[in-house]
C-alpha positions as CSV (number, residue, x, y, z in Angstrom):
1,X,-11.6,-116.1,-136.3
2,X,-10.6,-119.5,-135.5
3,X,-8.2,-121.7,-137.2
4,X,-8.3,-125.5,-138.0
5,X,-6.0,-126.1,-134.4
6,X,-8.4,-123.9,-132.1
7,X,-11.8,-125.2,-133.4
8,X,-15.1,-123.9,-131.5
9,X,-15.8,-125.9,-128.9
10,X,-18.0,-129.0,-130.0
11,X,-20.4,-128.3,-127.0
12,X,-23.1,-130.4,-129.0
13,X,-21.3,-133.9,-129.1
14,X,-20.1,-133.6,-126.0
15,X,-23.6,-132.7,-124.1
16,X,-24.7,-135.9,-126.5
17,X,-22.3,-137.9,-125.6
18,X,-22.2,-137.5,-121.7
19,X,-25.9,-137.8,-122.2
20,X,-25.8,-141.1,-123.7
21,X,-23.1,-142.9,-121.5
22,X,-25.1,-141.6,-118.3
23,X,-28.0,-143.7,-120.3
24,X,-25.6,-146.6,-121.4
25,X,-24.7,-146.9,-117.2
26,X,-27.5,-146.7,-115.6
27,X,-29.2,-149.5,-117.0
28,X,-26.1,-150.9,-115.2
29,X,-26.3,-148.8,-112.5
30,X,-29.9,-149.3,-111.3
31,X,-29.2,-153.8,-111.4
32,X,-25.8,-152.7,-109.4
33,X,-27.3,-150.6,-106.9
34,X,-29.2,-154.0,-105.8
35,X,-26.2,-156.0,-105.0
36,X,-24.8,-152.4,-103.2
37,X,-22.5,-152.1,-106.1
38,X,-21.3,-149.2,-107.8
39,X,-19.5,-148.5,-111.7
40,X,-16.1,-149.3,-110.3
41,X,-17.3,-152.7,-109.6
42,X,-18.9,-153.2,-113.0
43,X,-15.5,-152.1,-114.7
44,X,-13.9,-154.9,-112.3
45,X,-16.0,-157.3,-112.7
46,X,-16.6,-156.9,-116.8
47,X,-12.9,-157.2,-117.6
48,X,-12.2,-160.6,-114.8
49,X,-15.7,-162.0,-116.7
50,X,-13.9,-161.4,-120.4
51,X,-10.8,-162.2,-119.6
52,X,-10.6,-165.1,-116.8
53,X,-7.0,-165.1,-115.4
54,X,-6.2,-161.5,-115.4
55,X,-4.0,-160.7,-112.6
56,X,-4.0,-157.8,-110.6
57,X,-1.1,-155.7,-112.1
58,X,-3.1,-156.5,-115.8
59,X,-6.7,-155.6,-114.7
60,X,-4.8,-152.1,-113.1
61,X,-3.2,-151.6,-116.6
62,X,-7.2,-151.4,-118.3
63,X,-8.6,-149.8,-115.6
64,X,-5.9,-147.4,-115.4
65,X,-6.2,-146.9,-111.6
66,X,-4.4,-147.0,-108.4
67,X,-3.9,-150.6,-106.8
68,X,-5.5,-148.9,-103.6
69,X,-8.9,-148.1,-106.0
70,X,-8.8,-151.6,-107.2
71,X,-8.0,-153.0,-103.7
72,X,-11.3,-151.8,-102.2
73,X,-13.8,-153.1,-104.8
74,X,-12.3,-156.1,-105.2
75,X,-11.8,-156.8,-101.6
76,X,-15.8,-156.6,-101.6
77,X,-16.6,-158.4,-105.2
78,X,-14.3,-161.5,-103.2
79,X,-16.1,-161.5,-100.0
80,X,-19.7,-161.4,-101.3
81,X,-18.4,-164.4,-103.8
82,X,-18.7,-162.8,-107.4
83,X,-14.8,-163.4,-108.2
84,X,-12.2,-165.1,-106.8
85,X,-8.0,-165.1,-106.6
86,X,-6.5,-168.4,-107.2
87,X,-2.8,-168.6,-107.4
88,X,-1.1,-168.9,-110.9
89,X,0.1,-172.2,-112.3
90,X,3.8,-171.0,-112.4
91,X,3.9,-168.5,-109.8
92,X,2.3,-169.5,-107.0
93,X,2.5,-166.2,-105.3
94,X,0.4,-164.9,-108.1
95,X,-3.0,-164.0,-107.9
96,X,-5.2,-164.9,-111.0
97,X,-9.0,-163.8,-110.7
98,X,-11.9,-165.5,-112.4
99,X,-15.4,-164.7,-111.7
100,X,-17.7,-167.3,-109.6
101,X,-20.9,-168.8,-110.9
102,X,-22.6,-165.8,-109.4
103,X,-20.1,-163.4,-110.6
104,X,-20.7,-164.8,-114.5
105,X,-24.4,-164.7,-113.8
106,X,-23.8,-160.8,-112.7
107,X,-21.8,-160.2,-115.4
108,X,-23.7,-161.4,-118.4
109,X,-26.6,-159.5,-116.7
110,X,-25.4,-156.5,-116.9
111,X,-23.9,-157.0,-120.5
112,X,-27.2,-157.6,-121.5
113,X,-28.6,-154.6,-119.8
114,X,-26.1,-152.8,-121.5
115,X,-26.6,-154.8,-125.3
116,X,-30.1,-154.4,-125.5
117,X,-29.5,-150.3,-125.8
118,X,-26.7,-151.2,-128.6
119,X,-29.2,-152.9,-130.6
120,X,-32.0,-150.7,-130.3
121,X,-29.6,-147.7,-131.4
122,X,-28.4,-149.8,-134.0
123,X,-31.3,-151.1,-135.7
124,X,-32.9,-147.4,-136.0
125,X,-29.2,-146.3,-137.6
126,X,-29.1,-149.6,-140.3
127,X,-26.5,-152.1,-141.3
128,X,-23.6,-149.9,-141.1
129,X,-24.6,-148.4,-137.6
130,X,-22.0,-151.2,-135.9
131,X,-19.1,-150.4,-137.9
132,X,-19.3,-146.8,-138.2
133,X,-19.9,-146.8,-134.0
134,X,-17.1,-149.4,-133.2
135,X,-15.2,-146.5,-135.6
136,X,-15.9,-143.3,-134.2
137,X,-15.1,-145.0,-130.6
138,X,-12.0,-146.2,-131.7
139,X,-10.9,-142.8,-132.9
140,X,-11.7,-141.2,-129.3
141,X,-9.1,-143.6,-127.5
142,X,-5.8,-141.9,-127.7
143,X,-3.6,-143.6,-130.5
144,X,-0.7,-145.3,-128.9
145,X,-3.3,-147.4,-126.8
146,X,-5.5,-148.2,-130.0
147,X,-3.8,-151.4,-130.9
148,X,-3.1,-152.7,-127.4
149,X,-7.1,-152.2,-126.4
150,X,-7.7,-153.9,-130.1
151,X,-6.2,-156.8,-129.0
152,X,-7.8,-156.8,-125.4
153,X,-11.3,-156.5,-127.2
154,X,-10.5,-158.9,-129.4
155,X,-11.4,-162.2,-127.5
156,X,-14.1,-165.1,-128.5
157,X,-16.7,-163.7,-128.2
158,X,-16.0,-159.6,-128.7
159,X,-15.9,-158.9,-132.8
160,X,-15.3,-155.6,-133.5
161,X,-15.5,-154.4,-136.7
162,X,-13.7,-151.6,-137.5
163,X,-13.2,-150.2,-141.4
164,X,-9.9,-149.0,-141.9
């Protein structure tokens, strides 16, 4: 017998889950794979797109990996001209990125890509589909980073809209 702490495994949502993000990314995935580009490079070049001026030590705090991860992809998305490091107004010695022309091209791309598989799933659920989603994924992400991601997401041009 199982209590309310140990519940059966859930092997259902996650099979459905996994099943849908390895959907959600390839659409990525296959327009990335032409530029020799991988998911580590999306991720890179999605958060400089949304939020021009990130620095280095910000974009490794969303990404939530190791400056040696972030060095490699980066290295490349500079030398092939999709983003580049400028210094900072006050701090010189600080390294701001913004995407190129090429890079925003890239990047609203592969937001499409990624859209047009939102919509679809979210016509066939109806007008709540948006709100209930943008719910259920804010539920996932572990509670003491909710508000902080919140306000990351929350930039012209991101609405979320999340019932309380």
């Amino acid at each position: 017998m199982r209590s309310i702490a140990d519940p059966a495994p859930m092997y259902d949502m996650i099979e459905l889950f996994y099943f849908a993000y390895r959907d959600f990314v390839g659409d990525a995935d296959r327009l990335l794979e032409t530029f020799g580009f991988g998911r580590a490079h999306h991720r890179v070049l999605h958060f400089v797109a949304r939020h021009p001026g990130l620095t280095i030590a910000e974009l490794l705090d969303i990404l939530a990996i190791t400056k040696q991860s972030l060095n490699r992809v980066l290295k490349e998305l500079v030398a092939q001209d999709f983003i580049e490091a400028r210094a900072g107004a006050l701090d010189r010695r600080q390294r701001r990125l913004h995407v190129t022309a090429k890079g925003e091209d890239l990047a609203l791309k592969l937001a499409r890509a990624q859209t047009r598989r939102f919509a679809a799933a979210m016509r066939a659920l109806g007008p709540d589909a948006k709100t209930d989603a943008a719910a259920f994924l804010l539920e996932m992400i572990d509670r003491e980073a909710r508000e902080r991601i919140l306000a990351l997401i929350d930039a012209p041009g991101a609405p979320v809209e999340v019932r309380s």
